[in-house]
matplotlib code that plots the C-alpha trace (Angstrom):
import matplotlib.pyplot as plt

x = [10.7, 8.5, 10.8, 9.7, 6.3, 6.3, 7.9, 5.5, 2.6, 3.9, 4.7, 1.7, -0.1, 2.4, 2.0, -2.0, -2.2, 0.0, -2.3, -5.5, -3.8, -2.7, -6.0, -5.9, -7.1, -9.8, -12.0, -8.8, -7.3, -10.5, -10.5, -6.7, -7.7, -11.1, -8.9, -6.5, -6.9, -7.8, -10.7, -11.7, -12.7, -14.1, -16.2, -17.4, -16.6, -16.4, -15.7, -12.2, -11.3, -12.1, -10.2, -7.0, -7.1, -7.2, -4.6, -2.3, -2.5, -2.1, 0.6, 2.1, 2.2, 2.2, -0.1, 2.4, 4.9, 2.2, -0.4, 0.4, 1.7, 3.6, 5.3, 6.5, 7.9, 9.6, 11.0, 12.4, 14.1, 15.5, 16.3, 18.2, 19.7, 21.9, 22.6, 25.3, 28.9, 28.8, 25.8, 24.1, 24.1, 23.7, 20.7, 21.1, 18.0, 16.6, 14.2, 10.3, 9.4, 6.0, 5.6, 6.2, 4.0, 1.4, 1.4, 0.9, -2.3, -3.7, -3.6, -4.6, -7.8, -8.8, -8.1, -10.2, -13.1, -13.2, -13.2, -9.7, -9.7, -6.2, -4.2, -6.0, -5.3, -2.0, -0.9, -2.6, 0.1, -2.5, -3.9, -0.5, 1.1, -2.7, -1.7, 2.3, 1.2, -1.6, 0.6, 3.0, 0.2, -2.4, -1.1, -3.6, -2.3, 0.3, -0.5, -1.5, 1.8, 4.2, 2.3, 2.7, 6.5, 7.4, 6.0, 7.6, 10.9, 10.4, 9.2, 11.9, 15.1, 13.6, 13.4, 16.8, 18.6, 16.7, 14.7, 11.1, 11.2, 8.1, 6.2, 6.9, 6.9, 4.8, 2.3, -0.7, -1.9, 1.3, 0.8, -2.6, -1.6, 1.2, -0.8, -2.5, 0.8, 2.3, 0.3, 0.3, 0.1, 2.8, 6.1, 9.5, 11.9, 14.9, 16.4, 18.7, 20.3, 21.5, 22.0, 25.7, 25.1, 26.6, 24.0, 24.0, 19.7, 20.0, 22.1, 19.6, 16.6, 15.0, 12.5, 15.3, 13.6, 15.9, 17.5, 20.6, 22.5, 19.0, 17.7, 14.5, 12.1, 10.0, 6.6, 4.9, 7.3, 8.4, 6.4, 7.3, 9.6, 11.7, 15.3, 16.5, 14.8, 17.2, 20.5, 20.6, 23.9, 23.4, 19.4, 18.7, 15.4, 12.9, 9.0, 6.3, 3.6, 4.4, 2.4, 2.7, 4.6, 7.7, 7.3, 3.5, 4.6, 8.0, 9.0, 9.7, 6.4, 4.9, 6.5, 5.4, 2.4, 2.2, 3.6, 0.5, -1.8, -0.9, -0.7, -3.7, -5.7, -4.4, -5.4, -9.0, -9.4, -8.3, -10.7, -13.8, -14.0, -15.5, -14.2, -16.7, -16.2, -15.1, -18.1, -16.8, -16.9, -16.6, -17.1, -15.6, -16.0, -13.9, -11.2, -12.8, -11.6, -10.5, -13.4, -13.4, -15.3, -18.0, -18.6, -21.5, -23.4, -23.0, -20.3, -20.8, -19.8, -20.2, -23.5, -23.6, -22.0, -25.4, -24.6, -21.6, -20.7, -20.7, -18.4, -16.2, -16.5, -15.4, -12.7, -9.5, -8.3, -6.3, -7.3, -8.1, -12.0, -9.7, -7.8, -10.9, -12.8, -12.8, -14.5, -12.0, -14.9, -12.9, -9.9, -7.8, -8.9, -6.7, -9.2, -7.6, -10.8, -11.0, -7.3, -6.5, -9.9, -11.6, -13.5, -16.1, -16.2, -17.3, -14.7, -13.4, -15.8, -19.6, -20.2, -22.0, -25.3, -23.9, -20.6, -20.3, -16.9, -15.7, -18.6, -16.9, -13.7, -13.7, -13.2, -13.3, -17.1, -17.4, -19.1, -21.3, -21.6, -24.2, -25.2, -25.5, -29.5, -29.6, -27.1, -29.8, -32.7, -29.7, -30.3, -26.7, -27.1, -29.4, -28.8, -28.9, -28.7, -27.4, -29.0, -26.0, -24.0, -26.3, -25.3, -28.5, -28.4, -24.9, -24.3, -27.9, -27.6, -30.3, -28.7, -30.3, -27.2, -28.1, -31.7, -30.9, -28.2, -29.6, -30.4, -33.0, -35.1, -35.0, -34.5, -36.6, -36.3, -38.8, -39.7, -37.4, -40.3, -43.4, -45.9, -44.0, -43.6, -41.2, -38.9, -34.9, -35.5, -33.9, -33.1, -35.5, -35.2, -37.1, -35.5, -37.4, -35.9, -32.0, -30.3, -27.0, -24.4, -23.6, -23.6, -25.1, -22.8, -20.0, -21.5, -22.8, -20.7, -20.1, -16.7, -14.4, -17.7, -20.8, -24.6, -25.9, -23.8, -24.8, -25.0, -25.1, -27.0, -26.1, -27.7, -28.5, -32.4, -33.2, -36.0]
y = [18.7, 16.4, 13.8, 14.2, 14.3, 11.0, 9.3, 10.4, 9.8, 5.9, 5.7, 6.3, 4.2, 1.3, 1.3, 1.6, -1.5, -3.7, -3.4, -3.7, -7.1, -7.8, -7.6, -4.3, -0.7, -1.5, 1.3, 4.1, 2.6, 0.8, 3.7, 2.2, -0.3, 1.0, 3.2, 1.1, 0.5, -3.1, -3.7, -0.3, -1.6, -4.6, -3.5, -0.8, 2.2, 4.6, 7.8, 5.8, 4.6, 7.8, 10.0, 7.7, 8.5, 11.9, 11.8, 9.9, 12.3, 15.7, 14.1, 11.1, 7.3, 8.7, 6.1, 3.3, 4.9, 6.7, 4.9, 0.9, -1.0, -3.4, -0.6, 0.8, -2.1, -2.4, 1.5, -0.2, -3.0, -0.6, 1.6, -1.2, -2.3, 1.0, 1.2, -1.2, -0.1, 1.3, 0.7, 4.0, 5.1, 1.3, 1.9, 2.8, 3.4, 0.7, 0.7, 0.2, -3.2, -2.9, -6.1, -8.0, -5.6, -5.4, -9.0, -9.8, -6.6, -8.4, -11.9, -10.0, -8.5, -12.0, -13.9, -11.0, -11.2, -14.7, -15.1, -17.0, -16.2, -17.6, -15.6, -12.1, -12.7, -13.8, -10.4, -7.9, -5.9, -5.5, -8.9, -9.9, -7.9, -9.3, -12.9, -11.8, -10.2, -12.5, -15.4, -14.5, -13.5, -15.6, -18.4, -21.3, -24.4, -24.2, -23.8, -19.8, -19.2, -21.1, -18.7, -15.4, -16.9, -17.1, -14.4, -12.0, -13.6, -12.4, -9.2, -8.6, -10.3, -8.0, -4.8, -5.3, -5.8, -3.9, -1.3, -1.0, -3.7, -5.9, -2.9, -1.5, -4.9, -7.3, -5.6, -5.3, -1.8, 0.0, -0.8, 0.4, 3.3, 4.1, 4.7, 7.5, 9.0, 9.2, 12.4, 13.3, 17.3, 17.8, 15.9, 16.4, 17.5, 17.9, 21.5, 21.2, 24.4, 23.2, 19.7, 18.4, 14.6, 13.7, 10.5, 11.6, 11.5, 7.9, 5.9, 7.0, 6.4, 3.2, 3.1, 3.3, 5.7, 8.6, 9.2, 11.0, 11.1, 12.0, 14.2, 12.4, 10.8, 7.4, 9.1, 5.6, 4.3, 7.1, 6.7, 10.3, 9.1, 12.5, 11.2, 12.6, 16.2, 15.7, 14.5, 16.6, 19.1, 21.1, 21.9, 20.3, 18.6, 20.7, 19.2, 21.5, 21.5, 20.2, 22.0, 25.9, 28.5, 29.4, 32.6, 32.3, 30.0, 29.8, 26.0, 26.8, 28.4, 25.5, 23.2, 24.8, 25.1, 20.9, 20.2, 21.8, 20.5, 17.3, 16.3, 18.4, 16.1, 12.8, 14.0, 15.1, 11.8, 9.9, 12.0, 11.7, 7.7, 7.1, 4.2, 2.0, 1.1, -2.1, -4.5, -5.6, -9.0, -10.7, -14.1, -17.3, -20.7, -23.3, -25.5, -28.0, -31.5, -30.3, -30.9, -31.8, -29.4, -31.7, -32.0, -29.4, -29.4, -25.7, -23.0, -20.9, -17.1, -14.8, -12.5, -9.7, -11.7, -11.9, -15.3, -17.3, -16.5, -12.8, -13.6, -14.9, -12.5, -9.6, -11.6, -10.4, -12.6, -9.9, -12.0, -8.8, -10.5, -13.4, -11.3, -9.3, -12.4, -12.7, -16.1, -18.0, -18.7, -17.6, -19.0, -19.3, -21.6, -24.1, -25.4, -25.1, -23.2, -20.8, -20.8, -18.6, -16.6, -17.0, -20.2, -20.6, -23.2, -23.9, -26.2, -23.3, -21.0, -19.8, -16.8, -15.0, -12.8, -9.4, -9.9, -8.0, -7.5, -8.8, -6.4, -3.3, -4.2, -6.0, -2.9, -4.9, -5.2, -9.0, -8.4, -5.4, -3.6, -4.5, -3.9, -6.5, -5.8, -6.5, -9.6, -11.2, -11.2, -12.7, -16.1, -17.8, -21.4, -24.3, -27.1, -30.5, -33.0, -36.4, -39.0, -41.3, -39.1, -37.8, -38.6, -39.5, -42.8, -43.4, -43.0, -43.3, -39.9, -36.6, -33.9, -31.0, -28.7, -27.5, -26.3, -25.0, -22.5, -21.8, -17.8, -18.3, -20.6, -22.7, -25.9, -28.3, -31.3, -34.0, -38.0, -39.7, -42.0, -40.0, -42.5, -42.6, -38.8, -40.1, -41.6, -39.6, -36.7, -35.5, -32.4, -31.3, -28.5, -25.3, -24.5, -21.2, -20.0, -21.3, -18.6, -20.7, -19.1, -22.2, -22.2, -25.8, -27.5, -25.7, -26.7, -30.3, -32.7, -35.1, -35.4, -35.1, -34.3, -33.1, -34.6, -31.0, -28.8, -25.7, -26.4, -23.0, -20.9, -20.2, -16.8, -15.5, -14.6, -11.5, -11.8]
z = [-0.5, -3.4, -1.9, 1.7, 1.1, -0.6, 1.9, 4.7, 2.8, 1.4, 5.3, 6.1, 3.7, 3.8, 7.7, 7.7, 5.0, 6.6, 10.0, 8.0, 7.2, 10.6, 11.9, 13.6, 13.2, 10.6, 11.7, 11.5, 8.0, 6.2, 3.7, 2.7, 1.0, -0.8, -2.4, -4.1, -7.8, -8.4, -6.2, -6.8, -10.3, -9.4, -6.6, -9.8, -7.4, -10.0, -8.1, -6.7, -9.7, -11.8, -8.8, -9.7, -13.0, -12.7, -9.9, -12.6, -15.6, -13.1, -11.4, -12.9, -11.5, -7.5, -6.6, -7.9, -5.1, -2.5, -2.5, -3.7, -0.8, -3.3, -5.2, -1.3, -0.3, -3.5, -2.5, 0.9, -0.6, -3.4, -0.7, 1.7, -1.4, -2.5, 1.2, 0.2, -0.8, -4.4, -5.2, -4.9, -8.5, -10.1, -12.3, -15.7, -18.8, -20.8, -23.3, -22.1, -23.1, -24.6, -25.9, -22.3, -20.3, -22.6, -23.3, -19.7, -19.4, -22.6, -20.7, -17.0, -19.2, -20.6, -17.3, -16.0, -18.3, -18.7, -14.5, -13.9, -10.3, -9.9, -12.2, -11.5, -7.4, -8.0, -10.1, -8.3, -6.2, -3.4, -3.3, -3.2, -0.5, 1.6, 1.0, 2.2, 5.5, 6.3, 5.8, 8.7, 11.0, 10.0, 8.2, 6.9, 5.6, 3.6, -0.4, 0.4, 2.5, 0.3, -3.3, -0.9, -0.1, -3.7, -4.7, -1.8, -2.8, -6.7, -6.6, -3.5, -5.4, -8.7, -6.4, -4.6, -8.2, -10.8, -8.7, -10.0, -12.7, -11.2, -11.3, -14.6, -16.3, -14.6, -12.3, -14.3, -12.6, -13.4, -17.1, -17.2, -15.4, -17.5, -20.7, -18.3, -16.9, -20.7, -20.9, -17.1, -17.0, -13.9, -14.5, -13.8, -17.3, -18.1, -19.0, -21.6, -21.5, -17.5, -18.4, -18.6, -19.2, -16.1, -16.3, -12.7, -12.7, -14.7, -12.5, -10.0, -11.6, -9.9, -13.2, -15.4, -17.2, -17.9, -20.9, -20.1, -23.9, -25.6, -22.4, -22.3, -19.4, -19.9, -18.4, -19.2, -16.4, -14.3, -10.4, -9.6, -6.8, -6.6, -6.6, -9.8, -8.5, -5.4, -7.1, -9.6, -8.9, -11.7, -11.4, -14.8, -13.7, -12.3, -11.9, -13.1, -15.7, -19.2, -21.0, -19.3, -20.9, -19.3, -19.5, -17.9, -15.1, -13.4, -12.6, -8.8, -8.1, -10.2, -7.6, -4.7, -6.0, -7.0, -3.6, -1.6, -4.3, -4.1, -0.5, -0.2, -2.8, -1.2, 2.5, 1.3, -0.6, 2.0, 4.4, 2.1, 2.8, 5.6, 8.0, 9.3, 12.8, 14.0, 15.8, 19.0, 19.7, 23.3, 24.6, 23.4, 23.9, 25.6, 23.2, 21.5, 19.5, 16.1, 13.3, 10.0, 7.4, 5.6, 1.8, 1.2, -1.9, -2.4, -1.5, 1.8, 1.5, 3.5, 4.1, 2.3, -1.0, -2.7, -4.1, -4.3, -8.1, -7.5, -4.4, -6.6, -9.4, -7.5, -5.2, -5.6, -3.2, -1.0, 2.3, 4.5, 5.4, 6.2, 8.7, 10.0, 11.2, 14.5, 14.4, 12.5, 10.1, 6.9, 5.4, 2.2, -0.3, -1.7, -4.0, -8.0, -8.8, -6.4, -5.3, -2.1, -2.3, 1.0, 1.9, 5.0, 7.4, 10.9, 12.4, 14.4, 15.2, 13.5, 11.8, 14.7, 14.1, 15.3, 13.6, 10.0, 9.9, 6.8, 4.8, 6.4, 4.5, 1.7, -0.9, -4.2, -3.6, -3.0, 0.1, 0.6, 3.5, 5.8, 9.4, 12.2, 12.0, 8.3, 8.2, 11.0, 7.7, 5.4, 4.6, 3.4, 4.2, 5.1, 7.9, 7.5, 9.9, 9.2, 11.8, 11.9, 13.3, 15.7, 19.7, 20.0, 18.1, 18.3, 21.7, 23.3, 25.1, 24.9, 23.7, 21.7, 21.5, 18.2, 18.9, 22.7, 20.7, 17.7, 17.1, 14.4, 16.1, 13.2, 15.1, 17.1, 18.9, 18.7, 19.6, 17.7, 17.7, 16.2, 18.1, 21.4, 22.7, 25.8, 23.3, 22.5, 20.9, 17.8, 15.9, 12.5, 10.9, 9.6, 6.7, 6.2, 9.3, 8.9, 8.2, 7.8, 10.4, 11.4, 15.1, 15.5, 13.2, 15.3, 18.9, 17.7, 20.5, 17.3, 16.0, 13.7, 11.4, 13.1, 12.8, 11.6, 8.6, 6.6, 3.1, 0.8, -0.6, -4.5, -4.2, -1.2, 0.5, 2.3, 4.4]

ax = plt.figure().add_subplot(projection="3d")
ax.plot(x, y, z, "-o")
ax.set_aspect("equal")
plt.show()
């Protein structure tokens, strides 16, 4: 029964993540992703990432095999895997390797501290599984797809031969979470006095964490998966609390008991996180020549970042505001510095007033939630214009695209000569009122680079 209630709870969650990245149902599984571990921290959500804890040392490492969508999909290929012909029971203990797993936490902690973007996106199990999804539905270029493509092909080549060993040697998050789940309270042992040493539970074990000549369990590394509770013959292995009396607490009552209690506790988690609901968006705009982003003194990121370095602080680089913009206005970066965290640019669409999509999902708290009434006082860019590319004076034609669209009213036509008021007019503008969205730079009739562009903001201004 622990068996079936992990599967239809990693279903669950591996189904609702993977359309989060897809780009649909953000307003039924938003609360997914707020809840998984990494961005938790980052975003300081101390409720989420205290909850997980607790979760770990009363039941063990269930959110590396309920909630992760990494550690499920490694389940799936594990599972495809022994589908083959003798290959059932193939696993067999090894030591923990604590020098390799807390080497690379050590390094993860430094790259973390110190603010190396590239390493700490590239690790993260959810960041990564963002980046694999989002680079079959919404590929961009092709540095992101070819990192999410390797990486795919190692953690699946490691799952389909060794079962769990990218998540308990690499994954950063399983490490941390093991020293927790050492001591976690409900666990599944091994009665000796039932116990035949059959290594039936071992050859099973997907952690390779059973012991089956001492009769010992790796907690550090056991994901409470249920298949040793299952294929046991003999009922040596029970799951129930550790640290009960036998005598107080019988171990079947204790399972029914941690059955109930736990799907209970992931269903009213998951229920306390509100999701936000989606903005619609309608309209478009007809195809245009393809543009070419400008060099722009500063950054853009997104309202509701604060300022570009905090954007980039909290990042984790999971790509789900990427696959939530409906304008086209985010994409990977393949900039070394900032490598396959989002970048803006409005070659294919602007970031549109009553749009705040991307702040309802980002749940590593890079961008903070914001309403469409708020992000209209958000101030995230300036325009510039660049008169030599203006259609005015290279073409000799009256335009005034930019200032006929633009929702802040922060642009104005006037003479192009200041003593002759019939004379072409041309675009200035009111940098108090640019709020940066871009809309002018992405309807300016120049190409490939438009007369007007939106240089950032380093820290943001709220009116």
């Amino acid at each position: 029964m622990l068996k079936k209630i992990r599967i239809i709870l990693a279903a669950i969650m591996f189904i609702g993540v993977t359309l989060l990245f897809v780009g649909i149902g953000h307003e039924w599984w938003g609360w997914m992703a707020k809840i998984q571990f990494l961005p938790s921290l980052l975003a300081m959500n101390v409720a989420v990432v205290a909850a997980l804890c607790v979760l770990t040392l009363v039941f063990g490492r269930i959110y590396c095999s309920v909630i992760c969508p990494m550690g499920i999909w490694q389940d799936i290929v594990n599972k495809i895997s022994s589908l083959r012909k003798g290959k059932k029971r193939r696993f067999s203990f090894s030591p923990e390797k604590k020098w390799l797993r807390n080497g690379i936490l050590a390094a993860y902690i430094i790259c973390l501290i110190a603010g190396i973007q590239a390493v700490i996106a590239l690790l993260a199990p959810y960041s990564a599984w963002g980046r694999i999804v989002g680079s079959i539905f919404h590929p961009h270029g092709v540095i992101v797809p070819v990192i999410a493509g390797v990486t795919c092909l190692v953690v699946t080549v490691l799952a389909w031969l060794g079962g769990r060993t990218y998540c308990n040697t690499i994954c950063p998050v399983g490490t941390t979470l093991s020293w927790i789940a050492r001591f976690s309270i409900f666990r599944p042992m091994i009665d000796e006095s039932k116990c035949k040493g059959c290594h039936g539970c071992e050859k099973m074990c997907k952690a390779s964490c059973i012991d089956s000549d001492n009769r010992k369990i790796d907690y550090s590394r056991c994901v409470t998966c249920g298949d040793c509770l299952e294929n046991c013959k003999f009922g040596a292995i029970k799951y129930g609390n550790a640290y009960a009396k036998a005598s107080e607490k019988p171990a079947e009552n204790v399972d029914k008991g941690k059955r109930a209690f736990m799907a209970g506790a992931i269903i009213a988690g998951a229920s306390a996180i509100e999701a936000k609901a989606q903005t619609k968006v309608d309209g478009g705009f007809a195809d245009v020549l393809p543009k070419k982003n400008p060099e722009r003194s500063e950054r853009l990121v997104p309202p509701g970042s604060k300022s570009v370095k905090s954007f980039y602080d909290h990042c984790t680089a999971c790509q789900l505001c990427v696959s939530a913009c409906p304008n086209g206005v985010l994409r990977p970066s393949t900039d070394l510095s900032h490598l396959m965290q989002p970048q803006m640019g409005y070659e294919n669409g602007f970031c549109r007033p009553e749009c705040s999509e991307c702040s309802q999902v980002c749940p590593a708290g890079a961008i903070v939630s914001i309403t469409p009434e708020e992000k209209t006082a958000i101030h995230i860019g300036r325009a510039t214009v660049n008169y030599d590319l203006c259609v005015v004076n290279t073409d000799g034609v009256s335009c005034g695209n930019c200032s006929r669209h633009c929702p802040a009213g922060a642009i104005r036509m006037v003479p192009k000569d200041a003593n002759d008021p019939r004379s072409p007019k041309i675009p200035t503008v009111i940098e108090d009122r640019c709020i940066g969205c871009g809309e002018c730079e992405f309807l300016c009739p120049a190409r490939p680079l438009s007369a007007i562009h939106v240089d950032g903001l380093s820290t943001h201004i709220n009116d």
